[in-house]
Jmol script that loads the backbone (N, CA, C; Angstrom):
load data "model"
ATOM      1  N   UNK A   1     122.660 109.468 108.541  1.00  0.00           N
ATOM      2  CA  UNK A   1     121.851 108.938 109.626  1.00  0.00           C
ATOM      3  C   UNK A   1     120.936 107.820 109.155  1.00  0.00           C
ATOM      4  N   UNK A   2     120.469 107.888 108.229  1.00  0.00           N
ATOM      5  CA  UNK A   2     119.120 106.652 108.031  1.00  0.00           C
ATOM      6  C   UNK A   2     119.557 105.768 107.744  1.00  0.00           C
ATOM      7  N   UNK A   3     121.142 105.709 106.516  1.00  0.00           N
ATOM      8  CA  UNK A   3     121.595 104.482 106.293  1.00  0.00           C
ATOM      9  C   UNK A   3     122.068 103.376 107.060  1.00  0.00           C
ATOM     10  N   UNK A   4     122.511 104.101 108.626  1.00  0.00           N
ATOM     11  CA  UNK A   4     122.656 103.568 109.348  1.00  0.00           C
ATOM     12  C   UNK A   4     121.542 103.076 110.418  1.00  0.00           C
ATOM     13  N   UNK A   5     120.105 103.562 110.521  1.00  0.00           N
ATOM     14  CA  UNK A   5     119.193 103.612 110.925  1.00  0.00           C
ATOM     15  C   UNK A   5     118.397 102.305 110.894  1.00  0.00           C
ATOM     16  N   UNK A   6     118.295 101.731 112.114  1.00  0.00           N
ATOM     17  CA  UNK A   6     117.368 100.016 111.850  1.00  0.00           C
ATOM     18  C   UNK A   6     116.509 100.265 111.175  1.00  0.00           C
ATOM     19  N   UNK A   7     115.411 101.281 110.938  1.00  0.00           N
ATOM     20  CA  UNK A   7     114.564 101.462 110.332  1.00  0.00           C
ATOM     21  C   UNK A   7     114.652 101.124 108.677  1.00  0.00           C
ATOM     22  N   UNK A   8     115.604 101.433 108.029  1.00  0.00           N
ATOM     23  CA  UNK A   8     116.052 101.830 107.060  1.00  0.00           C
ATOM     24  C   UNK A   8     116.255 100.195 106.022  1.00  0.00           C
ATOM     25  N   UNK A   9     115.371 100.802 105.169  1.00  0.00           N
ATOM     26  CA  UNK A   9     114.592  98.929 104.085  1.00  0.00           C
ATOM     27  C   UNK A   9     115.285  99.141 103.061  1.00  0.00           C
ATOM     28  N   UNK A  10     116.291  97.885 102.786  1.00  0.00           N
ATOM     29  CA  UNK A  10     116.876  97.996 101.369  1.00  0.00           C
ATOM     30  C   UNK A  10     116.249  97.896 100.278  1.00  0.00           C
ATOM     31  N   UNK A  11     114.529  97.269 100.608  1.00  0.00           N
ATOM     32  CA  UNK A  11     113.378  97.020  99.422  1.00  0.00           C
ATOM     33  C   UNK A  11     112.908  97.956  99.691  1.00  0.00           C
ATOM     34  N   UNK A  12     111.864  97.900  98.837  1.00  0.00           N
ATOM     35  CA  UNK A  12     110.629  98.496  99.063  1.00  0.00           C
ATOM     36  C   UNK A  12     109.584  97.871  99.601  1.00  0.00           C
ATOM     37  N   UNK A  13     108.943  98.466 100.552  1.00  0.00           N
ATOM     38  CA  UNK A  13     107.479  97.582 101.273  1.00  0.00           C
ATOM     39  C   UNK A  13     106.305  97.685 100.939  1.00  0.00           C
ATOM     40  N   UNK A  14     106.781  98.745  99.191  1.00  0.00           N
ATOM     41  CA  UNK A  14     104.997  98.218  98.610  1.00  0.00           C
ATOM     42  C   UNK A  14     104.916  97.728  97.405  1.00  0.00           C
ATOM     43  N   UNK A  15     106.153  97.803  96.614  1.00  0.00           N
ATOM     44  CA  UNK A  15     106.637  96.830  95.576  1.00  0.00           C
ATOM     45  C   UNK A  15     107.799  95.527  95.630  1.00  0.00           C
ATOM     46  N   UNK A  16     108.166  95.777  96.667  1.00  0.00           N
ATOM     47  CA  UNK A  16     109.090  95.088  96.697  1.00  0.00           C
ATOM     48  C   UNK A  16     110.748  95.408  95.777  1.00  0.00           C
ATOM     49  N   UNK A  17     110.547  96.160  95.015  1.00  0.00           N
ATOM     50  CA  UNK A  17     111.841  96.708  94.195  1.00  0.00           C
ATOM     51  C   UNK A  17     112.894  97.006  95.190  1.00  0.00           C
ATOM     52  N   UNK A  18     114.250  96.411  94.568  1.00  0.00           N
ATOM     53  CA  UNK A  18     115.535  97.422  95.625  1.00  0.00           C
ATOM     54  C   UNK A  18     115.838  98.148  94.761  1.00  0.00           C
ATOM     55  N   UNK A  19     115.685  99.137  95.001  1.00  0.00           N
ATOM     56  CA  UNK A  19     115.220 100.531  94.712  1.00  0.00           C
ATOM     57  C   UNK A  19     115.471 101.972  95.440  1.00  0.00           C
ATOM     58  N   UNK A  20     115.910 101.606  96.844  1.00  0.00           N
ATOM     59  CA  UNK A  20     115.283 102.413  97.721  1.00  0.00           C
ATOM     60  C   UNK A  20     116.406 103.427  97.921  1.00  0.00           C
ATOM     61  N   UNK A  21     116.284 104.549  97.730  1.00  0.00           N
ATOM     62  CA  UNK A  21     116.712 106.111  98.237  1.00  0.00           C
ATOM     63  C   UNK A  21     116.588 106.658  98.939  1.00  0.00           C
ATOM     64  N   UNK A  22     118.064 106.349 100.106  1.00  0.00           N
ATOM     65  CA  UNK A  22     117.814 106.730 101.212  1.00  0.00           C
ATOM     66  C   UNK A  22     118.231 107.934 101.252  1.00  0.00           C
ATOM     67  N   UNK A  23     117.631 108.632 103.080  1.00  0.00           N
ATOM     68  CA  UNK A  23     118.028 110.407 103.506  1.00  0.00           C
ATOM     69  C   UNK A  23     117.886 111.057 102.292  1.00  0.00           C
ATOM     70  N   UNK A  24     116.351 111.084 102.270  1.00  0.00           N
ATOM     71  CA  UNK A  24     115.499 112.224 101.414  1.00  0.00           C
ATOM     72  C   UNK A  24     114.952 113.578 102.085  1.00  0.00           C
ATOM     73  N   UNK A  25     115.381 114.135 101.724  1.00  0.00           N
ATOM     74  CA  UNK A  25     114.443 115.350 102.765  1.00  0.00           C
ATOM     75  C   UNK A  25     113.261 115.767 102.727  1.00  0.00           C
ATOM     76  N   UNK A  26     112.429 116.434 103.602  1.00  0.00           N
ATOM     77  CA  UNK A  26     111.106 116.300 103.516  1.00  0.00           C
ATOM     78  C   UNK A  26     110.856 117.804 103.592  1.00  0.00           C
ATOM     79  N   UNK A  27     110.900 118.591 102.218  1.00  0.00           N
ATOM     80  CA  UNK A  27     110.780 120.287 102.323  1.00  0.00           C
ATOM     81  C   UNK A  27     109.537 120.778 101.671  1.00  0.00           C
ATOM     82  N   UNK A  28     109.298 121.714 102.518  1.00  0.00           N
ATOM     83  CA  UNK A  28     107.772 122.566 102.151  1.00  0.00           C
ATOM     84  C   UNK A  28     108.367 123.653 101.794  1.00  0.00           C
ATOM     85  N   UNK A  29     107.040 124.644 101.327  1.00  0.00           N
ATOM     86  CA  UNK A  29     107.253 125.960 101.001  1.00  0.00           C
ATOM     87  C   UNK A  29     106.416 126.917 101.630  1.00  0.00           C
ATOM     88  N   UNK A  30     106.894 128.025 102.235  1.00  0.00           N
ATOM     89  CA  UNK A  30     106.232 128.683 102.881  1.00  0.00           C
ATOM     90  C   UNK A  30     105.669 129.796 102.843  1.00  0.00           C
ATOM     91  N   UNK A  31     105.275 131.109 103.416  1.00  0.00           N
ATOM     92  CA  UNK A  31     105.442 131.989 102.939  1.00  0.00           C
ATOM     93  C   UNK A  31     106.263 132.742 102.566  1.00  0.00           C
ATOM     94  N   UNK A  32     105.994 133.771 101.381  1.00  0.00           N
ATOM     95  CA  UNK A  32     107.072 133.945 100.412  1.00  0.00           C
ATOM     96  C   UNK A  32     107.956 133.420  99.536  1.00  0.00           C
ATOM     97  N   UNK A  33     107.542 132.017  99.727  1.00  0.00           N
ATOM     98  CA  UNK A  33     108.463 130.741  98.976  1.00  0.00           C
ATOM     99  C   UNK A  33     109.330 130.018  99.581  1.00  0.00           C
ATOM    100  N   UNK A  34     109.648 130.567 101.175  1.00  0.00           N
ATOM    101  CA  UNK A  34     110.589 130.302 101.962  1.00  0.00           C
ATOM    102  C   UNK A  34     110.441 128.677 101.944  1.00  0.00           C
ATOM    103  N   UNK A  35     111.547 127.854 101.667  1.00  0.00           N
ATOM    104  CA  UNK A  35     111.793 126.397 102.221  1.00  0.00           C
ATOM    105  C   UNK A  35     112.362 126.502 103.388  1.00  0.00           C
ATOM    106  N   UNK A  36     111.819 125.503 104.301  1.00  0.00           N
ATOM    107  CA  UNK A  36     112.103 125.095 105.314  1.00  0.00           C
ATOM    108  C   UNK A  36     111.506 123.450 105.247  1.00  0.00           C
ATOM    109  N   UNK A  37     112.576 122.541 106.514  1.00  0.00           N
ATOM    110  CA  UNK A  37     111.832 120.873 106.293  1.00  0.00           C
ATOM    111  C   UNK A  37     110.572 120.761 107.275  1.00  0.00           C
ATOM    112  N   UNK A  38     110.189 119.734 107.156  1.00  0.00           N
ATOM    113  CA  UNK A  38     109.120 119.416 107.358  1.00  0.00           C
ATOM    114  C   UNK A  38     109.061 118.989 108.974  1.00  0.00           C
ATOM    115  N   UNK A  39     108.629 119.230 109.752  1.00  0.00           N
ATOM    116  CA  UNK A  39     108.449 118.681 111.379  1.00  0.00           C
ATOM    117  C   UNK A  39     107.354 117.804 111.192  1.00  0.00           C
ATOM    118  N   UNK A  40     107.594 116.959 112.815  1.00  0.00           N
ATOM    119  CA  UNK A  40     106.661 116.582 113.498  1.00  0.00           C
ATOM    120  C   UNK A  40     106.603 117.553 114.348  1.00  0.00           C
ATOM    121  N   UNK A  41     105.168 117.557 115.245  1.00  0.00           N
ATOM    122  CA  UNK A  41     104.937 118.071 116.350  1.00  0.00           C
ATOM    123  C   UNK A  41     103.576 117.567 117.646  1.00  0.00           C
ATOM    124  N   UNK A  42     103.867 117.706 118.724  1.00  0.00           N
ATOM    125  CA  UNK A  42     103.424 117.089 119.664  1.00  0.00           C
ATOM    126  C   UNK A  42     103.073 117.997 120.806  1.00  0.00           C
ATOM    127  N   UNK A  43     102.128 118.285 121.087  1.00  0.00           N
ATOM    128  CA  UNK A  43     101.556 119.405 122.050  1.00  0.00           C
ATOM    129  C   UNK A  43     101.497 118.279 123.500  1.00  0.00           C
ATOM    130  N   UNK A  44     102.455 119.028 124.581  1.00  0.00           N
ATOM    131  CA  UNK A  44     101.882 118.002 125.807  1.00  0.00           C
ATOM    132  C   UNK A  44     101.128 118.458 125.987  1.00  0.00           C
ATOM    133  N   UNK A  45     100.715 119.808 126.273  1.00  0.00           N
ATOM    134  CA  UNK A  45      99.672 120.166 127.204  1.00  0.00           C
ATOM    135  C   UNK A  45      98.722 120.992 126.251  1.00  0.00           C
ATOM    136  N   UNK A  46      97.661 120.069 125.367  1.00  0.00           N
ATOM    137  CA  UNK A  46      97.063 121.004 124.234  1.00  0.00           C
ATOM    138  C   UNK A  46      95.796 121.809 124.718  1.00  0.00           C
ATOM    139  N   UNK A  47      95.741 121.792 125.652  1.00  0.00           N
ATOM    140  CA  UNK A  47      94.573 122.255 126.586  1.00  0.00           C
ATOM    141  C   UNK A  47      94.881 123.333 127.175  1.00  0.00           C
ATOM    142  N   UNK A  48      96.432 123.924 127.669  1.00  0.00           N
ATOM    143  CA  UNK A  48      96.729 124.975 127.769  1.00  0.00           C
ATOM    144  C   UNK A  48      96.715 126.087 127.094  1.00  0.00           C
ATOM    145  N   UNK A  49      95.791 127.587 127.028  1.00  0.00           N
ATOM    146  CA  UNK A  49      96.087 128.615 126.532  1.00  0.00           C
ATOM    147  C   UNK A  49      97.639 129.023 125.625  1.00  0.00           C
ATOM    148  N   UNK A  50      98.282 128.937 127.077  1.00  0.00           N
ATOM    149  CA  UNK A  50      99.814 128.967 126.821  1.00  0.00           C
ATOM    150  C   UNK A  50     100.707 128.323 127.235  1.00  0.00           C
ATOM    151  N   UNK A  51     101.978 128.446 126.588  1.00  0.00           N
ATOM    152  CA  UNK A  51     102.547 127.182 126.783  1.00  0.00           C
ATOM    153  C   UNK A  51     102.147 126.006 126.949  1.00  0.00           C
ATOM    154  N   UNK A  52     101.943 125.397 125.374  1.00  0.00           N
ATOM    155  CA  UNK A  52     101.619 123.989 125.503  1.00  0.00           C
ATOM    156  C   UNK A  52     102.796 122.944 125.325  1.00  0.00           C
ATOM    157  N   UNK A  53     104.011 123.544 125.357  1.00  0.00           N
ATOM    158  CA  UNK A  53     105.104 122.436 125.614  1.00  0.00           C
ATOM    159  C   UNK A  53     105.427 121.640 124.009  1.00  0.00           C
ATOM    160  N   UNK A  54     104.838 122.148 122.891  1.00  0.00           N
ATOM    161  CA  UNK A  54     104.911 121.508 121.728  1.00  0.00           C
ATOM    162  C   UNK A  54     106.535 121.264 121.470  1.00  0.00           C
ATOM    163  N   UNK A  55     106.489 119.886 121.580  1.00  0.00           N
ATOM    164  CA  UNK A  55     108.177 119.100 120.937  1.00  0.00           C
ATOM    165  C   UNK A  55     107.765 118.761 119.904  1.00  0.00           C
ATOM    166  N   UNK A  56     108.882 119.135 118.733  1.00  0.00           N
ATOM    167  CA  UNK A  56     108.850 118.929 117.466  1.00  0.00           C
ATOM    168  C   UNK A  56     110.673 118.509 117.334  1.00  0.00           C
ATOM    169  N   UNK A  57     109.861 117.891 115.913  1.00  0.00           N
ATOM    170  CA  UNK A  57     111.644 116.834 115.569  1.00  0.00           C
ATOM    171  C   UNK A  57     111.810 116.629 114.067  1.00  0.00           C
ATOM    172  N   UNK A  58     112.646 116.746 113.870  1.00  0.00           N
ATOM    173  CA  UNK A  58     113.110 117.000 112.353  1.00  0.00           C
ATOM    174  C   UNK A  58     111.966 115.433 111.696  1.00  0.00           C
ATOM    175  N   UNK A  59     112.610 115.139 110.027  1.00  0.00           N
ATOM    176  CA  UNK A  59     111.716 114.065 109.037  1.00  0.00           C
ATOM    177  C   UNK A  59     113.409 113.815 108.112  1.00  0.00           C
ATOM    178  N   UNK A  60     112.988 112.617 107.900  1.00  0.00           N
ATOM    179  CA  UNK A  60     113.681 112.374 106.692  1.00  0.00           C
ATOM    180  C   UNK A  60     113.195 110.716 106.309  1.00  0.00           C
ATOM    181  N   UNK A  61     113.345 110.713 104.924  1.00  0.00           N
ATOM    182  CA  UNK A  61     112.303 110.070 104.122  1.00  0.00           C
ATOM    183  C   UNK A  61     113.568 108.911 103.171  1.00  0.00           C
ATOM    184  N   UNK A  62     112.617 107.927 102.772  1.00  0.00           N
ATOM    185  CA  UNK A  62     113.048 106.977 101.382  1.00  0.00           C
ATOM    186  C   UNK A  62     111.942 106.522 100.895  1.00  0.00           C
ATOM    187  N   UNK A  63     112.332 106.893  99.278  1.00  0.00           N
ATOM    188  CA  UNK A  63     111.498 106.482  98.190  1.00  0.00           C
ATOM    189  C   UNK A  63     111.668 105.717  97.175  1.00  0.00           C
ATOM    190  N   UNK A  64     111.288 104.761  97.126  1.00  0.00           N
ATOM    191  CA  UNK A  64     111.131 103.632  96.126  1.00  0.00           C
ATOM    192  C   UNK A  64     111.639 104.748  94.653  1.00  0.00           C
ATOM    193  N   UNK A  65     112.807 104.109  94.384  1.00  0.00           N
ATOM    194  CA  UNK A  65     113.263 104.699  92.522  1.00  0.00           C
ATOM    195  C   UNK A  65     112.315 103.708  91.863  1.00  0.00           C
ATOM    196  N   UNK A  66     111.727 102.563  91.982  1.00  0.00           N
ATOM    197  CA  UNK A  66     110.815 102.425  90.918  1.00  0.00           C
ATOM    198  C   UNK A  66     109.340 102.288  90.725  1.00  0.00           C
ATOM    199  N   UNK A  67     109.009 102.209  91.867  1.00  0.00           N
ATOM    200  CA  UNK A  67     107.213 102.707  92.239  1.00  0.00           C
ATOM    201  C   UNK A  67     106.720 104.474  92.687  1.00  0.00           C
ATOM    202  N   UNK A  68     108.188 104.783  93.569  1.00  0.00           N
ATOM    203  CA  UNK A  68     107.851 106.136  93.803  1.00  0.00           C
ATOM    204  C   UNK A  68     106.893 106.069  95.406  1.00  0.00           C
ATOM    205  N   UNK A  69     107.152 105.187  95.733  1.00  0.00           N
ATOM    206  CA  UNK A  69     106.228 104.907  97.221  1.00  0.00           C
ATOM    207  C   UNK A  69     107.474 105.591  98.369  1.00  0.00           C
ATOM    208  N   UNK A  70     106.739 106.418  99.399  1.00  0.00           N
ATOM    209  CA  UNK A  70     107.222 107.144  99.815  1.00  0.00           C
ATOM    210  C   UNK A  70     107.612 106.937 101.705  1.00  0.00           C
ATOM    211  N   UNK A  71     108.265 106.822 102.113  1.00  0.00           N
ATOM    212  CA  UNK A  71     108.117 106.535 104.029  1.00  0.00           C
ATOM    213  C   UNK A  71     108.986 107.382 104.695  1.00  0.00           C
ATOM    214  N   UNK A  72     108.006 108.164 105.638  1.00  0.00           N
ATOM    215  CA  UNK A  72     108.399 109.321 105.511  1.00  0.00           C
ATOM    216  C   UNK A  72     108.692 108.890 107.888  1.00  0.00           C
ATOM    217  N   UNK A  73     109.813 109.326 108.275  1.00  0.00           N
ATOM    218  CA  UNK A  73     110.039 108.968 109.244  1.00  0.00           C
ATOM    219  C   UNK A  73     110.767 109.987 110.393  1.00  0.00           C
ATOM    220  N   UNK A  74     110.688 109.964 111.803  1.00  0.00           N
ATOM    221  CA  UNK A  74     110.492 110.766 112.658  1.00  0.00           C
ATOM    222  C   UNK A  74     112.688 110.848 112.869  1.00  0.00           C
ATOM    223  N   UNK A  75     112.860 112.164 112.958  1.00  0.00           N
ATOM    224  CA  UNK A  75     114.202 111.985 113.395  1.00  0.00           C
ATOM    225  C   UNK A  75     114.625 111.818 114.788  1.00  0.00           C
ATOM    226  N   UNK A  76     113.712 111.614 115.675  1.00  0.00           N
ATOM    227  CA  UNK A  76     114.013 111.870 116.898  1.00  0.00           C
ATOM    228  C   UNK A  76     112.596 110.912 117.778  1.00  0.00           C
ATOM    229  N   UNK A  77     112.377 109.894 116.994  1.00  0.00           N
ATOM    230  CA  UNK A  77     111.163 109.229 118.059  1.00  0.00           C
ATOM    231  C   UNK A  77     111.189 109.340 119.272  1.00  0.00           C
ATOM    232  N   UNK A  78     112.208 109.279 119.811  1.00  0.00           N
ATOM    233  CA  UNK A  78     112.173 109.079 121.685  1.00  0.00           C
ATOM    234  C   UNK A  78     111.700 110.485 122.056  1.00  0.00           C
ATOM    235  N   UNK A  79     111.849 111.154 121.710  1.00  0.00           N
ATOM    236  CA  UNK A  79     111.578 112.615 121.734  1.00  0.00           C
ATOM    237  C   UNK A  79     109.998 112.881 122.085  1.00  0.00           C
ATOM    238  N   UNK A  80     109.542 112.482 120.951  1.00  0.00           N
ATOM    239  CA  UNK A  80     107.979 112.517 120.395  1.00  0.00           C
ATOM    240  C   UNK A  80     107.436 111.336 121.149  1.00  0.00           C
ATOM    241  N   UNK A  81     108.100 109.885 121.718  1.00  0.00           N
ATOM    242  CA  UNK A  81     107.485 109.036 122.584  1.00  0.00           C
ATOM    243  C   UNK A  81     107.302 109.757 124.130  1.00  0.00           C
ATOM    244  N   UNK A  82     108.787 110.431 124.600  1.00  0.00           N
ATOM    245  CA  UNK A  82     108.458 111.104 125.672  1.00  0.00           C
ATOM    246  C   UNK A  82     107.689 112.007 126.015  1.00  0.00           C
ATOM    247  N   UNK A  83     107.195 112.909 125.306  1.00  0.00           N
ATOM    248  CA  UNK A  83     106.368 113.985 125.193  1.00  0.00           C
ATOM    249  C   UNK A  83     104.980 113.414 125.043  1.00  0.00           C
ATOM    250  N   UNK A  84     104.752 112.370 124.403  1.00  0.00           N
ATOM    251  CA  UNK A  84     103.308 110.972 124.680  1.00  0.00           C
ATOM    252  C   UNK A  84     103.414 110.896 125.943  1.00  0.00           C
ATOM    253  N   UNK A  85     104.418 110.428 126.602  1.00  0.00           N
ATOM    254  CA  UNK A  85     103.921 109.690 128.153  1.00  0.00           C
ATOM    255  C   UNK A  85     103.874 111.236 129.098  1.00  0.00           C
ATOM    256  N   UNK A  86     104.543 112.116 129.003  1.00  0.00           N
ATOM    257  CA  UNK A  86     103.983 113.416 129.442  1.00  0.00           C
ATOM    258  C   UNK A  86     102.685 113.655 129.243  1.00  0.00           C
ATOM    259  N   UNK A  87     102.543 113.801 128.431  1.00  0.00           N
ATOM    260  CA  UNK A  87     100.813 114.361 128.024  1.00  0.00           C
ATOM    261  C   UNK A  87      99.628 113.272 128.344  1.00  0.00           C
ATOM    262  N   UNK A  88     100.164 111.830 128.198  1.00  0.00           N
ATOM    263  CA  UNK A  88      99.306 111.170 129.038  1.00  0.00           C
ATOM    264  C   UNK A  88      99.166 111.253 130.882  1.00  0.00           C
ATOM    265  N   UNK A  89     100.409 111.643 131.475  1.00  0.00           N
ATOM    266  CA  UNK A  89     100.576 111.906 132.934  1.00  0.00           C
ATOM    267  C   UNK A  89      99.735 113.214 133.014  1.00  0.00           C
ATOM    268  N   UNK A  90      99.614 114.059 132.374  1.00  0.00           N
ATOM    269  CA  UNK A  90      98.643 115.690 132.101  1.00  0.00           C
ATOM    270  C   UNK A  90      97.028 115.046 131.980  1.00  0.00           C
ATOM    271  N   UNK A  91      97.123 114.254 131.442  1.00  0.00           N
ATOM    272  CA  UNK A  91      95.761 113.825 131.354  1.00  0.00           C
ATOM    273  C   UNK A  91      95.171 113.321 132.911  1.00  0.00           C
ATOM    274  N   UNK A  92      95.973 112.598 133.525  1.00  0.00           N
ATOM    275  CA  UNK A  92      95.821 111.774 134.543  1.00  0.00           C
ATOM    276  C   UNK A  92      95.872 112.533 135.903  1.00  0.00           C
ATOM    277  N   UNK A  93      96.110 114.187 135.721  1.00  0.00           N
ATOM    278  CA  UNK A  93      96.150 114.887 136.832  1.00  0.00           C
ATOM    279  C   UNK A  93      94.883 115.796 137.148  1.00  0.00           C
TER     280      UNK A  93
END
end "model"
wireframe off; spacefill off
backbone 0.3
color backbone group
């Protein structure tokens, strides 16, 4: 996915090195040690008790092989943009 991804910089944008290593994954550790990757997340309605509608969307990353500079990016922006203009229409009611 990223290589093909407009996003996706054959340099680097803080050294400038081509360098760059793409579809990195972005993994934490959890409890018990459990890995799982890393989300975004987006509450439409964060004001609600319950059910606040939180959309979340995968990460995947490229890192400079010779500075080690890191850009870490949304798998699903439209996702996380739509769930913005929701929660701004929540605001507006």
């Amino acid at each position: 996915m990223p290589q093909t991804d407009p996003s996706f910089t054959p340099c680097c944008l803080k050294c400038g090195a081509d360098a760059m290593i793409p579809d990195v994954r972005v993994v934490d550790r959890g409890q018990n040690n459990h890995r799982h990757e890393s989300e975004l997340g987006l509450q439409v309605r964060p004001e609600a008790l319950l059910f606040k509608g939180e959309v979340r969307v995968g990460t995947w990353a490229q890192v400079c092989g010779d500075c080690g500079f890191v850009e870490v990016y949304a798998a699903d922006p439209a996702a996380l943009w739509d769930a913005h203009i929701d929660r701004l229409a929540n605001d507006l009611d």
